[in-house]
DRENDO-1510 file (C-alpha; in Angstrom, 1 decimal, always signed):
<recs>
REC; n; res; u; v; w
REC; 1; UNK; +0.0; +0.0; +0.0 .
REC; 2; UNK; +1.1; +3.5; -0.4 .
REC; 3; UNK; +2.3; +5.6; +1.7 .
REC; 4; UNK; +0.3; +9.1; +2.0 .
REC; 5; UNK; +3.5; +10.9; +0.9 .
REC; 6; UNK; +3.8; +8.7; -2.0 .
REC; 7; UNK; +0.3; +9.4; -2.7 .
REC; 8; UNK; +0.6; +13.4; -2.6 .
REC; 9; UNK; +3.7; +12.7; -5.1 .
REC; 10; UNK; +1.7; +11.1; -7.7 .
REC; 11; UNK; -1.5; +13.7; -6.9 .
REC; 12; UNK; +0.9; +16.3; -7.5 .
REC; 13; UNK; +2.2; +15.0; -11.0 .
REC; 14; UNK; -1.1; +14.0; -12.0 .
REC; 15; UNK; -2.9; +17.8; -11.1 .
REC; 16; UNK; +0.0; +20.0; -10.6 .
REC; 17; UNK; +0.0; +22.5; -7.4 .
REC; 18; UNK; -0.6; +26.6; -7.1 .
REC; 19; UNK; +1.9; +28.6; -5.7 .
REC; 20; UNK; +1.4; +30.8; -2.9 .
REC; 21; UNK; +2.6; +34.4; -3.3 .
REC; 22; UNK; +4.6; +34.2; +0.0 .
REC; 23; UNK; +6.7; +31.4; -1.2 .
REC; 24; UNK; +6.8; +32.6; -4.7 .
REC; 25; UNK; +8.9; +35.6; -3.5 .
REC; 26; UNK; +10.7; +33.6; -1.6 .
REC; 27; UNK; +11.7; +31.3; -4.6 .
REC; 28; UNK; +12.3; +34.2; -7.0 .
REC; 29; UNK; +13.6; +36.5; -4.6 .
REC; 30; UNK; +12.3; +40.0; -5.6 .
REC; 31; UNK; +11.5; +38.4; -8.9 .
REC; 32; UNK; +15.2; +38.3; -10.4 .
REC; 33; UNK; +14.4; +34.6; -10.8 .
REC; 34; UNK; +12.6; +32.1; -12.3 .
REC; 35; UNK; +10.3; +29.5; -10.7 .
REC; 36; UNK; +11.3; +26.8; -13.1 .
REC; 37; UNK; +13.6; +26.8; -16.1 .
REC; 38; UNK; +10.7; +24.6; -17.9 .
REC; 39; UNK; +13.1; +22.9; -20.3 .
REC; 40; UNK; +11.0; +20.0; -21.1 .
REC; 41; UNK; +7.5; +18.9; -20.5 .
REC; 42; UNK; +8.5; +16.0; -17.7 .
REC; 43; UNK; +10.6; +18.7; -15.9 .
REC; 44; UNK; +8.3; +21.8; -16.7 .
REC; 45; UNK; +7.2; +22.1; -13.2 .
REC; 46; UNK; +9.2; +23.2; -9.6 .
REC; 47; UNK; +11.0; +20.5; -8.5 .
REC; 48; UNK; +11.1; +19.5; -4.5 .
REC; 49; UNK; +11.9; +17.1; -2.0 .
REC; 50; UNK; +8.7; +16.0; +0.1 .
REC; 51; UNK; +9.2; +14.1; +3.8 .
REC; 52; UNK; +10.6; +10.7; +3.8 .
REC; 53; UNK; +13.0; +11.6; +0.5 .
REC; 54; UNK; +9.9; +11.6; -1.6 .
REC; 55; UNK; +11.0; +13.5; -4.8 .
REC; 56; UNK; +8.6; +15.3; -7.0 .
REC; 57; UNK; +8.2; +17.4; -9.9 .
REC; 58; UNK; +5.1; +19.0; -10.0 .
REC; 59; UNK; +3.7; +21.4; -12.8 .
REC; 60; UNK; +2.5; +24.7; -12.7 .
REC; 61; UNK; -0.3; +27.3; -14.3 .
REC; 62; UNK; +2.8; +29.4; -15.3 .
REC; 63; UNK; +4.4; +26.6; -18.1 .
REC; 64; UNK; +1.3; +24.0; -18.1 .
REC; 65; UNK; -2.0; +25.7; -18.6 .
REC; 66; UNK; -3.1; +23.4; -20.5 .
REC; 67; UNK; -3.8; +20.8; -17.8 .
REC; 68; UNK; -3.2; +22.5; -14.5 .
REC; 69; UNK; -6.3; +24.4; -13.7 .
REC; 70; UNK; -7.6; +23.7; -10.6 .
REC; 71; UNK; -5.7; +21.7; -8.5 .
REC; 72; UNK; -5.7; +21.3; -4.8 .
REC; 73; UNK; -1.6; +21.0; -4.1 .
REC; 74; UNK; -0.4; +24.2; -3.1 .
REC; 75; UNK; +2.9; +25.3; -2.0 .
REC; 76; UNK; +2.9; +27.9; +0.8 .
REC; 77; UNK; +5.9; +29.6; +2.8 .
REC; 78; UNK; +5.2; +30.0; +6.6 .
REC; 79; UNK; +7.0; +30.1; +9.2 .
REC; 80; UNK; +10.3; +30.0; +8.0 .
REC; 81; UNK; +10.0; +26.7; +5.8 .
REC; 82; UNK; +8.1; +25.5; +2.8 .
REC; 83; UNK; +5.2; +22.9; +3.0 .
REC; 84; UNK; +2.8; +21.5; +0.5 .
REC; 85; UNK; -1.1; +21.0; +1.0 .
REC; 86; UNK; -3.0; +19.0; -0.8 .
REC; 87; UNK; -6.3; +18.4; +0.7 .
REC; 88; UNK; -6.2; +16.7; +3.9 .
REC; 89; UNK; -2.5; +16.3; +4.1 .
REC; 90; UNK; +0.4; +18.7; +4.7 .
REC; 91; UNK; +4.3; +18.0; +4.8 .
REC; 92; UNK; +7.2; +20.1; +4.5 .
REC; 93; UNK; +9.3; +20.1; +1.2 .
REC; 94; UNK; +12.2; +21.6; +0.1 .
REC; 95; UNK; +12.1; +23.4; -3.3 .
REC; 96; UNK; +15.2; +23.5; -5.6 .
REC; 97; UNK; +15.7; +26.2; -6.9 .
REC; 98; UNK; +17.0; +27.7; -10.7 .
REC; 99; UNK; +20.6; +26.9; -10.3 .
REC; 100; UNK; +23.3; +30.6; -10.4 .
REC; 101; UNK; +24.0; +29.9; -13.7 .
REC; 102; UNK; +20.2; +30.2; -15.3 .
REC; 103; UNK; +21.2; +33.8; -16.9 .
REC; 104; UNK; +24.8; +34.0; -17.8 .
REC; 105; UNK; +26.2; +33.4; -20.1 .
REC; 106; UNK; +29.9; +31.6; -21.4 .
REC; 107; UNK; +32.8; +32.6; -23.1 .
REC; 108; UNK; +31.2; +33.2; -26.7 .
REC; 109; UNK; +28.4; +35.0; -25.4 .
REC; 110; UNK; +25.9; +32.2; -25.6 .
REC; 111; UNK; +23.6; +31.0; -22.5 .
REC; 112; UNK; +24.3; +28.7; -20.8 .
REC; 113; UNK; +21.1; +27.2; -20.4 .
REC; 114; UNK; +21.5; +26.3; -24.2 .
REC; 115; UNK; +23.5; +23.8; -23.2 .
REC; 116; UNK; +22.9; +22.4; -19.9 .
REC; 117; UNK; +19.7; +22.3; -17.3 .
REC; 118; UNK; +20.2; +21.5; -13.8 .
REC; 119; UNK; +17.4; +19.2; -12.5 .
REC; 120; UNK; +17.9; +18.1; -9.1 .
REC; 121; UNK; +21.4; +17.0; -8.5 .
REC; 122; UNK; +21.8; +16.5; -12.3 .
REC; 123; UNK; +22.7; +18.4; -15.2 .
REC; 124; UNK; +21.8; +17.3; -18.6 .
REC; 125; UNK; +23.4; +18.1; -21.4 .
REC; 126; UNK; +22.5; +18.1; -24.9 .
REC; 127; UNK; +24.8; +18.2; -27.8 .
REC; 128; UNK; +22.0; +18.1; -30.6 .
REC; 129; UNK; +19.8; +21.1; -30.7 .
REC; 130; UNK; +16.5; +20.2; -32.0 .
REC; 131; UNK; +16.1; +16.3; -33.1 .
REC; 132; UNK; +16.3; +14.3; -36.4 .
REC; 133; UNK; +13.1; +12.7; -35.8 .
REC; 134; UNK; +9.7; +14.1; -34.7 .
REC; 135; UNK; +7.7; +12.3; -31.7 .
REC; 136; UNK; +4.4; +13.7; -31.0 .
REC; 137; UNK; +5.4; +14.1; -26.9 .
REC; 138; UNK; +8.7; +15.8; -27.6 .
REC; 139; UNK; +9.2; +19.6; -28.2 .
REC; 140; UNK; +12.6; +19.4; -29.8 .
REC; 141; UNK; +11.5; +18.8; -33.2 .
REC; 142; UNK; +8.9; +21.4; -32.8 .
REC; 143; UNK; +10.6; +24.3; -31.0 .
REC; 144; UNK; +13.8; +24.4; -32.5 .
REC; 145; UNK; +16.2; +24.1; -35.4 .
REC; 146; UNK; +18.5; +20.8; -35.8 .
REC; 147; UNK; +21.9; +21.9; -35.2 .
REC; 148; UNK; +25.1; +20.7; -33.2 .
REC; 149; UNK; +26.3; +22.3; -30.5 .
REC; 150; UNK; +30.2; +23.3; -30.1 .
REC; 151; UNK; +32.0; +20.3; -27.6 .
REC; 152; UNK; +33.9; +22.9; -25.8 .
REC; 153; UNK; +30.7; +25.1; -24.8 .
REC; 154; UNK; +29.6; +21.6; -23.4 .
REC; 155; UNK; +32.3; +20.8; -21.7 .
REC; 156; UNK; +32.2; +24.3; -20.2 .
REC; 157; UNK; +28.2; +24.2; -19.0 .
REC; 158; UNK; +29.1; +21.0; -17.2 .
REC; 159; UNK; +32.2; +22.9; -15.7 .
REC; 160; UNK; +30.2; +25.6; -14.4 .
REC; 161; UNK; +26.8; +23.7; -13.1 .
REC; 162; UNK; +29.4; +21.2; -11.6 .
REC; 163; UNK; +30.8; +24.2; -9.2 .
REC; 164; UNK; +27.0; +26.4; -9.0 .
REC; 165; UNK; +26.9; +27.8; -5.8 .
REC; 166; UNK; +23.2; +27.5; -5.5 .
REC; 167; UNK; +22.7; +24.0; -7.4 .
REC; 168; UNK; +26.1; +21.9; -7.3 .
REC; 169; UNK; +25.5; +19.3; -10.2 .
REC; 170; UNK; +26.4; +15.7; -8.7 .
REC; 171; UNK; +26.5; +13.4; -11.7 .
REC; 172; UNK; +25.9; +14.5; -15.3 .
REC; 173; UNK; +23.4; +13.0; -18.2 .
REC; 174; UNK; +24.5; +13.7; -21.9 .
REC; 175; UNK; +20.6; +13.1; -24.1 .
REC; 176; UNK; +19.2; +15.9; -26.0 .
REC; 177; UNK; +18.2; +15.3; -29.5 .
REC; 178; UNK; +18.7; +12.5; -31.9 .
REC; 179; UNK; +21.7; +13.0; -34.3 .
REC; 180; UNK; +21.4; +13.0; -38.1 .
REC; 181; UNK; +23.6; +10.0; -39.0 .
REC; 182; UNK; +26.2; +12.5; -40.7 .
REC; 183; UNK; +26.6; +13.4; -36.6 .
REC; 184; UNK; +27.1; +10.2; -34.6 .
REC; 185; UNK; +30.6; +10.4; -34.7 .
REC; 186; UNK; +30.4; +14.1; -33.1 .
REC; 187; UNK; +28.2; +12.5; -30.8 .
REC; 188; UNK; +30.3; +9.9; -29.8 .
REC; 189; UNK; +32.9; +12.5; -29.5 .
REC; 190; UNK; +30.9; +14.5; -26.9 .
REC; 191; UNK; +30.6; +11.3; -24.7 .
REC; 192; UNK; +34.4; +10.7; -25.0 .
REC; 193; UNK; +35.5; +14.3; -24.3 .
REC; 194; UNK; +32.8; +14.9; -21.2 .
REC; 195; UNK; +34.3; +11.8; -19.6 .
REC; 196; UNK; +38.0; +12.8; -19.6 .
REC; 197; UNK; +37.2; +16.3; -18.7 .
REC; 198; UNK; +35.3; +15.1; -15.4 .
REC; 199; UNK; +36.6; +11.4; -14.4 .
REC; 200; UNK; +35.3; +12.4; -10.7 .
REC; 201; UNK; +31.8; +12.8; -12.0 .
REC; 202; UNK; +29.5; +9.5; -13.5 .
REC; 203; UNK; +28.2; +10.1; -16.6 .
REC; 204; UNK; +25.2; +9.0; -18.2 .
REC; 205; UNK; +24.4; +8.6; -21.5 .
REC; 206; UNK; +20.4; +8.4; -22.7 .
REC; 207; UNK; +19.7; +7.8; -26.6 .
REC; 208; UNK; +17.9; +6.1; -28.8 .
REC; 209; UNK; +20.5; +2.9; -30.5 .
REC; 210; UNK; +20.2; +3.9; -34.1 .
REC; 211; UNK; +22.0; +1.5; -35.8 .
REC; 212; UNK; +25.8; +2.7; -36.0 .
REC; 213; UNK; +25.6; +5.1; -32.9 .
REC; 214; UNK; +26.0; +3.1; -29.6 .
REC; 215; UNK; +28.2; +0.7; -29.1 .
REC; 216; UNK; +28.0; +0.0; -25.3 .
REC; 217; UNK; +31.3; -2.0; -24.9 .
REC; 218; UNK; +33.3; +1.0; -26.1 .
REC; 219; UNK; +31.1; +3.5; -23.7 .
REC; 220; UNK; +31.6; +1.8; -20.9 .
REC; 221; UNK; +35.3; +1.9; -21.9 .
REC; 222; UNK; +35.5; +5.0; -22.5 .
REC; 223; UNK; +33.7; +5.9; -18.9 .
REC; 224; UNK; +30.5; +6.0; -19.2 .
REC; 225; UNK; +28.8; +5.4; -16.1 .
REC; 226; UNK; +25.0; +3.9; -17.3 .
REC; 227; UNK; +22.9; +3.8; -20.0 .
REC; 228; UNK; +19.2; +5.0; -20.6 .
REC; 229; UNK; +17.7; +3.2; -23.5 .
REC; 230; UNK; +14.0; +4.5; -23.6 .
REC; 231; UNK; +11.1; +1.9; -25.5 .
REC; 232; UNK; +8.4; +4.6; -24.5 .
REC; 233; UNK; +6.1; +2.7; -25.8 .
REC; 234; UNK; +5.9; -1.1; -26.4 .
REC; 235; UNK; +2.9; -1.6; -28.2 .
REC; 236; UNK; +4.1; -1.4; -32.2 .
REC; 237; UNK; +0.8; +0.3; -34.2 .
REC; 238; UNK; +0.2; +3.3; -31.3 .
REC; 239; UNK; +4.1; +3.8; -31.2 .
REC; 240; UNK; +4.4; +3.9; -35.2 .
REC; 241; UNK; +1.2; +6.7; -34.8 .
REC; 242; UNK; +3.1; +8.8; -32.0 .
REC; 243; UNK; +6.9; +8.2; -32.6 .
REC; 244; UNK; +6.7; +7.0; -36.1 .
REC; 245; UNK; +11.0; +7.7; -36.2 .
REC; 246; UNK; +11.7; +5.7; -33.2 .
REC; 247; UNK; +9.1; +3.1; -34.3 .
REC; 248; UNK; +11.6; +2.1; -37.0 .
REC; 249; UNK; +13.4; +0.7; -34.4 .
REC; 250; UNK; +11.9; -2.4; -33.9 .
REC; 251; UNK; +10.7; -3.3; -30.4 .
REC; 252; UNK; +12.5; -6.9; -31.1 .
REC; 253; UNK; +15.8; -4.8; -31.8 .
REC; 254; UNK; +15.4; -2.2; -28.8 .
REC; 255; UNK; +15.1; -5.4; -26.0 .
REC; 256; UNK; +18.0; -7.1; -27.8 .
REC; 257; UNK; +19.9; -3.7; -27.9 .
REC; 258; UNK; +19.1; -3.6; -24.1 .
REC; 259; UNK; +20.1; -7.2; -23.4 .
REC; 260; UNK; +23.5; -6.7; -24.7 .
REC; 261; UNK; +23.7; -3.5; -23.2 .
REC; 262; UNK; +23.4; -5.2; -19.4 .
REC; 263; UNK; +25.9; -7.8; -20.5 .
REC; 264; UNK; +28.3; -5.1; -20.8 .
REC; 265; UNK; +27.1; -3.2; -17.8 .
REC; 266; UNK; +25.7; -4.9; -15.5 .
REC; 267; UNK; +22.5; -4.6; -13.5 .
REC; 268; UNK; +21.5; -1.1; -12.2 .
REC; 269; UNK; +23.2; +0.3; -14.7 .
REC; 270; UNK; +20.5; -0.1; -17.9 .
REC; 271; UNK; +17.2; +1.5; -17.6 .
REC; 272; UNK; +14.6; +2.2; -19.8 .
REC; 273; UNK; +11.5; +4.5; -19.5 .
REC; 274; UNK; +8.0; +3.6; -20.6 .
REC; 275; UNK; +6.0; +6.6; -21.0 .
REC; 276; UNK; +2.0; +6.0; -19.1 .
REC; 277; UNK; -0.8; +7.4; -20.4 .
REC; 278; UNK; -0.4; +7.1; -24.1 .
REC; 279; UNK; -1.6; +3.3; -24.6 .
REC; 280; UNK; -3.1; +0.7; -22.3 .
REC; 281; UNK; -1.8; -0.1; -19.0 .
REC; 282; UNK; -1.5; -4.1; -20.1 .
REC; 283; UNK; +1.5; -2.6; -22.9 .
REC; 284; UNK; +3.1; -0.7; -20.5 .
REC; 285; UNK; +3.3; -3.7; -18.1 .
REC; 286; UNK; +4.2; -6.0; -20.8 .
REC; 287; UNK; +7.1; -4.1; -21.4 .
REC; 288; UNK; +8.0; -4.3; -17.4 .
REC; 289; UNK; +8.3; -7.8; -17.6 .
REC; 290; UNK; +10.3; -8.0; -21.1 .
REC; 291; UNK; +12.6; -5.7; -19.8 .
REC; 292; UNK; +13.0; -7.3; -16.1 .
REC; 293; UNK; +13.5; -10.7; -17.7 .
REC; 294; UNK; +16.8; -8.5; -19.7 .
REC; 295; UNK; +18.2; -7.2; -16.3 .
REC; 296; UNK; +17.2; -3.8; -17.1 .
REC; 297; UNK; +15.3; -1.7; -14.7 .
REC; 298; UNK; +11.4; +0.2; -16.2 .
REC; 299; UNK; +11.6; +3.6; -15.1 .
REC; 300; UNK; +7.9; +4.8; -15.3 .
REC; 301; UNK; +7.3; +8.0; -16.6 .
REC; 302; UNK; +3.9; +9.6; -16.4 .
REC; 303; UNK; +2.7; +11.7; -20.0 .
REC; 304; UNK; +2.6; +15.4; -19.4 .
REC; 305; UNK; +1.3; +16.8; -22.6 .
REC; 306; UNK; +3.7; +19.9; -23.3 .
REC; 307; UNK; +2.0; +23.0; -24.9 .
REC; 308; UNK; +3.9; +23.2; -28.3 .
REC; 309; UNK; +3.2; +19.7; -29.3 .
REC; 310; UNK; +0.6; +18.0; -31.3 .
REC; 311; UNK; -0.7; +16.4; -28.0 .
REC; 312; UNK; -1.0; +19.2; -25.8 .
REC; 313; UNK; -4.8; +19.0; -25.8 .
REC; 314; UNK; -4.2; +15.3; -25.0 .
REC; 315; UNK; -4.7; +14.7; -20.9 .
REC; 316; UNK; -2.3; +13.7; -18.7 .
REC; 317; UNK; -2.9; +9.9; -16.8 .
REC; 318; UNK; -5.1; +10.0; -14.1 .
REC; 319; UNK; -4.3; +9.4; -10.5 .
REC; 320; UNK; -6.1; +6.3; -10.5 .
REC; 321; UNK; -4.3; +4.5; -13.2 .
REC; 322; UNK; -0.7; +5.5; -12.0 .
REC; 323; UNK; -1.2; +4.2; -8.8 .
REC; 324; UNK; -2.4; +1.0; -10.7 .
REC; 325; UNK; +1.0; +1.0; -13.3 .
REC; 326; UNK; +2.9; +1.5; -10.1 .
REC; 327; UNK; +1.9; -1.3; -8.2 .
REC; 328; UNK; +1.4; -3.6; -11.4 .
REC; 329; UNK; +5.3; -2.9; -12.0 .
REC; 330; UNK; +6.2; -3.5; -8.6 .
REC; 331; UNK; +4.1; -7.0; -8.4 .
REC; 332; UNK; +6.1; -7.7; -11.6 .
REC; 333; UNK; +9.6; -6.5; -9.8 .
REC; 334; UNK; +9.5; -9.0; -6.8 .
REC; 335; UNK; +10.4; -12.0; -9.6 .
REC; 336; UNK; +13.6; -9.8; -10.8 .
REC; 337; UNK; +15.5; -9.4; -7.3 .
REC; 338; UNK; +18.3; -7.6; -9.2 .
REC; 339; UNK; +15.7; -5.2; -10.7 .
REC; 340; UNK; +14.4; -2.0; -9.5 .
REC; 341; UNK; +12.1; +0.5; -10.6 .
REC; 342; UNK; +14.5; +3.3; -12.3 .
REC; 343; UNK; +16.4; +5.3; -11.5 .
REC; 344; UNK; +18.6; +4.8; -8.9 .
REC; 345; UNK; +19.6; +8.2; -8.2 .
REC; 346; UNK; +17.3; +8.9; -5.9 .
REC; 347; UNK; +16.6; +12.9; -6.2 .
REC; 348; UNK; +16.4; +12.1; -10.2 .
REC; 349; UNK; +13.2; +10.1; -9.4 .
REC; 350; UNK; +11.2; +13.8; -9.2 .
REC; 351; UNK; +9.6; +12.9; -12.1 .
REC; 352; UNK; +9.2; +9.0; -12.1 .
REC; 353; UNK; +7.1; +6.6; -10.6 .
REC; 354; UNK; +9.6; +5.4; -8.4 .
REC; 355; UNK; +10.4; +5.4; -4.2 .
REC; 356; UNK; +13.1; +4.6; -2.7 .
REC; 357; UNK; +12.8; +1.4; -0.5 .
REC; 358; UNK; +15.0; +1.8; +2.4 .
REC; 359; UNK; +17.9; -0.5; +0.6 .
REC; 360; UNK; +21.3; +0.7; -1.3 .
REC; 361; UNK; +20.5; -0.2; -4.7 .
REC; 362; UNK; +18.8; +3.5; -3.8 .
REC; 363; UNK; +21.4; +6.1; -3.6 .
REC; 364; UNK; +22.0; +10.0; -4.1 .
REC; 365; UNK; +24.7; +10.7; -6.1 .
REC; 366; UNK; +28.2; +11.8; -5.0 .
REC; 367; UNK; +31.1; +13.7; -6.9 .
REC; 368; UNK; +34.0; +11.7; -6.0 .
</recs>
């Protein structure tokens, strides 16, 4: 059963929360800064950490109006700390905030935002602007241009959001768009360089395995710490209508892709998400077991439709079925002892179904 903080997480990502004015000021401080840097639709909302580690993102009128309308959550500032309502339960919760970095800009006069986002304890970095292919969920295809980014800028953000003095980035995720093929050996590039800049940070890498890009023997030589290889969808006919460029990848393919992958690395250190919300529950916990049987841990993902896409009038899952993909995956789980619900990291779990479980395979990540 869950617990009523684990409840309030998925409430929150289901119906987002309102913001109350007194700890809106206190997050922007006299308005000189964002709430959110709203890079993404699954990170458009204010991320925080609830009681008992629970960490959420929850979405906001400001970036999602196109679900968030009424909801009960609200995060108010009293008494000298932060706490969420949500009906008939209250906790405290600590808000991150934008990290230092969220408007400067580097050495050749470009933002750095461009290049990386801070979410939790993580940056993310993105070496393609835009994507080569168009999914229906994403916004890279639809709110900017395809174009590479320069390697040193890269190095650079990771530099900078690795000493923020309000953020500190902990660990570092390269994912971003999809190269053109003309661009995986850049790509592969960027992986290289970023893990002999930083050898005392892990580095993930998260990207679809067109054929020719990833080769998982030579990442994990390289340094590459784990790798997120996403299905999104299992079911073949509604993934070929939503992500008709990834749907070339066969889903046979993608779990033998994934299989070899945890040969190389290991368990814990393959995930892949499954987005909820965009076919039936019975795929989505298909795909649980096909990947658990591989060694790789589901990372569940709830649908948040983002405003420039060609689903934004589509809703976002209901509280009802979430709860029921949660505990479906975790019946699934207790055959896999070596298998978790993903990711690890506990702090990047703010927008997953996932909680940690008292054990180590759990952790919050540590530059060493």
């Amino acid at each position: 059963m869950l617990k009523a903080v684990e409840r309030l997480k998925i409430e929150l990502m289901t119906h987002g929360l309102t913001i109350g004015e007194a700890a809106r000021q206190q997050l922007q401080g006299a308005g000189l800064r964002p709430l959110t840097l709203a890079d993404y639709a699954s990170t458009s909302g204010v991320s925080m950490c609830l009681e008992e580690e629970i960490w959420v993102n929850a979405p906001i009128v400001d970036f999602n109006p196109n679900f968030v309308t009424q909801p009960a959550g609200e995060l108010v500032w009293e008494s000298g700390c932060f706490q969420v309502r949500n009906r008939d339960i209250e906790v405290t919760a600590s808000p991150v905030p934008v990290p230092d970095y969220h408007d400067k800009t580097n050495a050749w006069g470009e933002k750095y935002t461009s290049y990386a986002i801070t979410h939790t304890d993580r940056v993310r970095i993105s070496p393609i602007q835009g994507c080569a292919i168009t999914c229906q969920f994403c916004d890279l295809p639809y709110e900017y241009r395809y174009a590479t980014k320069r390697i040193a800028g890269l190095i650079d953000s990771v530099a900078c959001a690795a000493g923020d003095p309000l953020v500190k980035a902990q660990h570092v995720l390269i994912s971003g768009g999809t190269p053109r093929p003309e661009d995986y050996s850049y790509e592969n590039e960027v992986y290289e360089q970023t893990c002999q800049a930083f050898p005392g940070l892990d580095i993930d890498v998260m990207m679809a395995p067109m054929p020719g890009l990833l080769d998982p023997t030579r990442l994990k030589a390289v340094g590459i710490h784990s790798l997120s290889i996403n299905l999104e969808l299992f079911g073949e006919e509604r993934a070929r209508k939503v992500m008709s460029g990834k749907a070339r990848l066969s889903r046979q393919s993608l779990l033998a892709f994934i299989e070899g992958a945890v040969d190389v690395f290991g368990c814990g250190r393959v995930r892949s998400l499954l987005m909820l919300g965009l076919e039936p529950l019975e795929d989505t916990l298909r795909a649980v077991e096909c990947l658990a049987e591989r060694g790789c841990d589901p990372v569940l993902s709830p649908f948040r439709p983002d405003p420039s896409t060609p689903l934004r009038a589509l809703a976002p899952p209901r509280t009802n079925l979430l709860i029921a993909a949660y505990e479906g995956a975790r019946d699934i789980l207790e055959r896999y002892p070596d298998v978790r619900l993903g990711p690890r990291c506990i702090p990047c779990q703010h927008n997953t179904l996932t909680f940690p479980d008292g054990t180590d395979a759990y952790y919050y990540s540590e530059a060493k």
